[in-house]
N, C-alpha and C positions, 0 to 999 in steps of 0.2 A: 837489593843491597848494593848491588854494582853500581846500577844510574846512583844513586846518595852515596858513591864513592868518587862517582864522575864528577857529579856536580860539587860536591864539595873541593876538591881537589882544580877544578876549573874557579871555582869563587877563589879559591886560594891563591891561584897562579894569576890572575887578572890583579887582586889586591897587590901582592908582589911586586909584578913588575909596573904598578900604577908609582907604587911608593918608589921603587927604581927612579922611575921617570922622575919622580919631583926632586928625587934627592939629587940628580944628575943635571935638572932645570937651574935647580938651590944654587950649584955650585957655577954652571955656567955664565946665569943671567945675570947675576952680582945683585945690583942694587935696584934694577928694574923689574926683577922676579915679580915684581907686585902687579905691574899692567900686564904681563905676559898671559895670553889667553891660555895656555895649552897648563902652566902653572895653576890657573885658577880650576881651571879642568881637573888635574891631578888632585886638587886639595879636597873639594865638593868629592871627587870619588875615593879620596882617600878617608875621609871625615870617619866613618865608623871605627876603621882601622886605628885612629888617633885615638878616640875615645877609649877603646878597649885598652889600649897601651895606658892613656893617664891613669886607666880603671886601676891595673894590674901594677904597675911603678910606684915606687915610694913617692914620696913629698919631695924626698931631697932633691931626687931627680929633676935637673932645669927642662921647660917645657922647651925648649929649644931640642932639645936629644931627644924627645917623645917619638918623632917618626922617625929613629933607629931603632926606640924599642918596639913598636909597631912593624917593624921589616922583620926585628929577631922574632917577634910574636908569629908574625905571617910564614914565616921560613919553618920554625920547627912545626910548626900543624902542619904546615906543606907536606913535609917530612912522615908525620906522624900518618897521613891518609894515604901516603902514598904505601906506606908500609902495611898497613889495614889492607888496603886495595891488593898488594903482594898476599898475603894471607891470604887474602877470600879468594882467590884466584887458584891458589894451591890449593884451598879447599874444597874446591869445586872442581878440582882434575881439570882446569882451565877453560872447562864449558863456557862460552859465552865472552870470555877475556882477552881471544884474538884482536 
């Protein structure tokens, strides 16, 4: 149960700071965001992430704001595993959690 708290909690934090990265590309690179390799990089590994955010967001939502909902998506599972993760650790009188 630990490893599938590690690894999810690692998927999570990579997803995270990938979307970080593009949103901090987004705002740096202006208008040439689109040749930037490292941009194209973040998009390709952010792709699932996007998805699941259009999945979960309304219509009204512009597809522009999708990967902020995708960050707020990624953050509270973050969140939510890392607290799971606190749990089984207390439940297990810390065996193995060092």
């Amino acid at each position: 149960m630990l490893e599938f708290l590690n690894i999810s909690q690692l998927i999570l934090y990579i997803g995270g700071l990938a979307l970080a990265g593009q949103g901090l590309l987004f705002v740096f690179s202006g208008q040439g965001r689109s040749t930037n390799l490292f941009y194209q990089l973040f998009q390709v590994v952010n792709r699932p992430w996007i998805k699941l955010g259009r999945l979960i967001a309304p219509k009204k939502i512009h597809d522009s704001q999708i990967p902020f909902v995708a960050f707020c998506i990624v953050a509270v599972l973050y969140i939510a595993v890392t607290l799971a993760k606190i749990e089984h650790c207390i439940s297990v009188d810390m065996q193995g959690c060092k």
